[in-house]
C-alpha positions as CSV (number, residue, x, y, z in Angstrom):
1,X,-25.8,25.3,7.7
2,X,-25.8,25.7,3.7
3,X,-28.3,22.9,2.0
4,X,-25.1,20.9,0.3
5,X,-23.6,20.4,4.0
6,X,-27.0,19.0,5.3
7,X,-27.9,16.8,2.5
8,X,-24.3,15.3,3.0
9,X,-25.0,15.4,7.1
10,X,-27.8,13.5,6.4
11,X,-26.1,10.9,3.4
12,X,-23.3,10.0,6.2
13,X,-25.9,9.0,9.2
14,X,-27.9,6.9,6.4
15,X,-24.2,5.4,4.8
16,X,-23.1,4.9,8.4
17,X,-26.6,3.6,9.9
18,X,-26.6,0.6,7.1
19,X,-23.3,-0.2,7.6
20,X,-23.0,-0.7,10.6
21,X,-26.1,-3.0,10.8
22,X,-25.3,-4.7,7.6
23,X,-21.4,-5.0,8.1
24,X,-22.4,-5.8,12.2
25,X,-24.8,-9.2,10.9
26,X,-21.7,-10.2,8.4
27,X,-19.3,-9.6,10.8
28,X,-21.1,-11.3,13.9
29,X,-21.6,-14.6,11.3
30,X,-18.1,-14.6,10.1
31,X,-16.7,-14.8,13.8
32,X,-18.7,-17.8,14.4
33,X,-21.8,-15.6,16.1
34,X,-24.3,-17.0,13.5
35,X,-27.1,-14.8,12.5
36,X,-30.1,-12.7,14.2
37,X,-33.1,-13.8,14.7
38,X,-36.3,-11.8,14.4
39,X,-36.5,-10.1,17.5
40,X,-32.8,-9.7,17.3
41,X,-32.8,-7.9,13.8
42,X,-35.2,-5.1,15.3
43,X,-33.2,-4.4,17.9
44,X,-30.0,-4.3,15.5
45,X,-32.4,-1.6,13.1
46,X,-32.9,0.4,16.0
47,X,-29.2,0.2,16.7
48,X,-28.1,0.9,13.3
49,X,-30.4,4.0,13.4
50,X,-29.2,5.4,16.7
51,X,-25.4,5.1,15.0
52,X,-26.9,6.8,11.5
53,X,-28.3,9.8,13.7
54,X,-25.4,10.4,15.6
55,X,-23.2,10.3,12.2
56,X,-25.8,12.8,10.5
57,X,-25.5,14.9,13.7
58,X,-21.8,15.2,14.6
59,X,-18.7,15.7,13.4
60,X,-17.8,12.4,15.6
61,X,-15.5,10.7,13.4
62,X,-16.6,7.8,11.0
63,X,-14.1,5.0,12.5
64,X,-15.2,5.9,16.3
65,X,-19.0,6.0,15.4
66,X,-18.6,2.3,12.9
67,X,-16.9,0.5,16.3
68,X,-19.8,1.8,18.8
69,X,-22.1,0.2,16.6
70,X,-20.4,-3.4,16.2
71,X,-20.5,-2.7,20.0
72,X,-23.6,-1.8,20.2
73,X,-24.7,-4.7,17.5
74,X,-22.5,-7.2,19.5
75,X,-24.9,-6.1,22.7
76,X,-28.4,-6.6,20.4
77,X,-26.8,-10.3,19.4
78,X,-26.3,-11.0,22.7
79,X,-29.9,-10.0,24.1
80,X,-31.6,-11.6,21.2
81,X,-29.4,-14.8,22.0
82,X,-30.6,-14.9,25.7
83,X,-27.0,-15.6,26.6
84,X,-23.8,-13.6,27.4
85,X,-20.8,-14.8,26.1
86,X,-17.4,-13.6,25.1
87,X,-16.5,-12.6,22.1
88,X,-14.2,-15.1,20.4
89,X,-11.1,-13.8,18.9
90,X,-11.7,-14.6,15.6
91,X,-15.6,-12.3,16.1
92,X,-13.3,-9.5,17.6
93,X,-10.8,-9.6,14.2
94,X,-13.9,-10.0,12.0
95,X,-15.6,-6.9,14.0
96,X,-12.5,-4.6,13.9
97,X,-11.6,-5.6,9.8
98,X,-15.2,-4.8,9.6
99,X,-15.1,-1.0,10.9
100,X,-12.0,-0.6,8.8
101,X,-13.5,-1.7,5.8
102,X,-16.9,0.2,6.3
103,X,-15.0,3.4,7.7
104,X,-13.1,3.1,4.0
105,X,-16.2,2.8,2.4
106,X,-18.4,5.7,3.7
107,X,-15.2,8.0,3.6
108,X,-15.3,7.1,0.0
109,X,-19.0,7.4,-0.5
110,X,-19.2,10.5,0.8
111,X,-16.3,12.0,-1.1
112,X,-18.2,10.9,-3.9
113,X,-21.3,12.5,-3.0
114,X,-20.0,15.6,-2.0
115,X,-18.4,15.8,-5.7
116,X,-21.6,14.7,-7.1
117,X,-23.6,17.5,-5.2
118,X,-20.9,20.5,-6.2
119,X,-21.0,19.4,-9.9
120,X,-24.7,19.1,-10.2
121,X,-24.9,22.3,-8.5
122,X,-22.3,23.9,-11.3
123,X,-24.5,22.3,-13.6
124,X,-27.4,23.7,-12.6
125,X,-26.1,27.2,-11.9
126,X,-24.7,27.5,-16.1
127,X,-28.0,25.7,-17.5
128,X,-30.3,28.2,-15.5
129,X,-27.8,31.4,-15.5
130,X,-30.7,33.8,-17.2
131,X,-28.3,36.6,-19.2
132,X,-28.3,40.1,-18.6
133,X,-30.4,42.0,-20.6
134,X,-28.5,45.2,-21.8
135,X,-31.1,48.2,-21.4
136,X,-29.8,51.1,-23.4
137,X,-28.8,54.1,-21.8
138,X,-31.5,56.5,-23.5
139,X,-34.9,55.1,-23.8
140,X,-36.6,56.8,-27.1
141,X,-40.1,58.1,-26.4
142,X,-42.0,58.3,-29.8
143,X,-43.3,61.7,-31.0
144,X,-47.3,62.4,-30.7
145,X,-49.2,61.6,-34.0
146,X,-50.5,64.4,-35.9
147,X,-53.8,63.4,-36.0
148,X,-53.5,63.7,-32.1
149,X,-53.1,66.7,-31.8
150,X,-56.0,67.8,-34.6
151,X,-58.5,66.1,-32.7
152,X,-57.5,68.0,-29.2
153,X,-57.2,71.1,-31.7
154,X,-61.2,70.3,-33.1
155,X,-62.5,69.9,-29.4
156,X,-60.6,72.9,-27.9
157,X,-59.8,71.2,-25.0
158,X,-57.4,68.0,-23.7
159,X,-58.4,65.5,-22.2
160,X,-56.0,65.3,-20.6
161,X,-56.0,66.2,-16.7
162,X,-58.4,66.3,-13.5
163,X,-62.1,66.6,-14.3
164,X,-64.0,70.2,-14.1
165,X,-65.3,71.1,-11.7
166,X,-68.8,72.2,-12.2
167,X,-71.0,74.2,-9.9
C-alpha cells in the first residue's frame, strides 16, 4: 500500500474515531440522554477508538461505521447510566441526523486531505527535481607536460609500472 493511501487510511479512523465520540455525547444530550459521566466517557474513548481502527483498516463505508458507533456509544451511555432504557424518538432522530452530518463531514475532510497530500507531494517532487547534468559525449584528456617527460628522459626510466624485481 503506497505511503499517500496509508496516511489517508490512518486520517479516516482518527476523523471517524472523534466523530463518532464527539458527535455520539452531542447527540445522546440533544435527545434528552444528558451527558457522560466519568466512567462513562472512558468507555465512550474506547468506543470511539474501536470505530477509528476499523475506519483506518477497511474499506467499510463511512455512514455504516458512524451508526455502529452511536450504537455502540448509545450502549457505553447506558452502562455508565446503570439503567437500560429505550431510546426516545427524538435521541434516535438526533442519533441518525448525527451520522449523516458526520458521514458529510469526514467525506469532506478526507477529500480535502487527499488533495492536500497530492499537491504537497507535486510540490515537493518540482522543488527537489535535481536537473540532469549533460555530460558531453567526448571527455578531453589533457596532453602530458613537457617537463614530464624530461624528467622520465633524465632518469632513463618511468616510474611508471610494477616494481623490479631484484635478486
Amino acid at each position: 500500500m503506497p505511503t499517500d493511501r496509508i496516511l489517508l487510511a490512518r486520517l479516516r479512523g482518527g476523523f471517524v474515531g472523534a466523530t463518532s465520540g464527539a458527535v455520539g455525547i452531542a447527540a445522546h444530550a440533544l435527545g434528552g440522554g444528558g451527558l457522560p459521566g466519568q466512567g462513562t466517557a472512558v468507555l465512550l474513548v474506547a468506543a470511539a477508538v474501536v470505530a477509528g481502527t476499523i475506519a483506518a483498516s477497511t474499506r467499510i463505508p463511512v455512514v455504516v461505521i458512524l451508526a455502529a458507533g452511536q450504537v455502540l456509544g448509545h450502549g457505553t451511555f447506558t452502562l455508565g447510566s446503570g439503567h437500560a432504557h429505550a431510546p426516545s424518538p427524538a435521541m434516535i432522530a438526533a442519533h441518525v441526523a448525527a451520522v449523516g452530518v458526520a458521514a458529510l463531514l469526514v467525506s469532506g475532510a478526507e477529500r480535502g486531505c487527499r488533495l492536500a497530500v497530492s499537491a504537497v507531494g507535486r510540490l515537493v517532487r518540482n522543488v527537489l527535481t535535481v536537473p540532469a547534468w549533460q555530460v558531453p559525449a567526448t571527455v578531453p584528456v589533457p596532453e602530458r607536460p613537457d617537463r614530464l617527460r624530461a624528467v622520465v628522459a633524465l632518469v632513463g626510466r618511468s616510474v611508471r609500472g610494477p616494481p623490479a624485481v631484484t635478486v
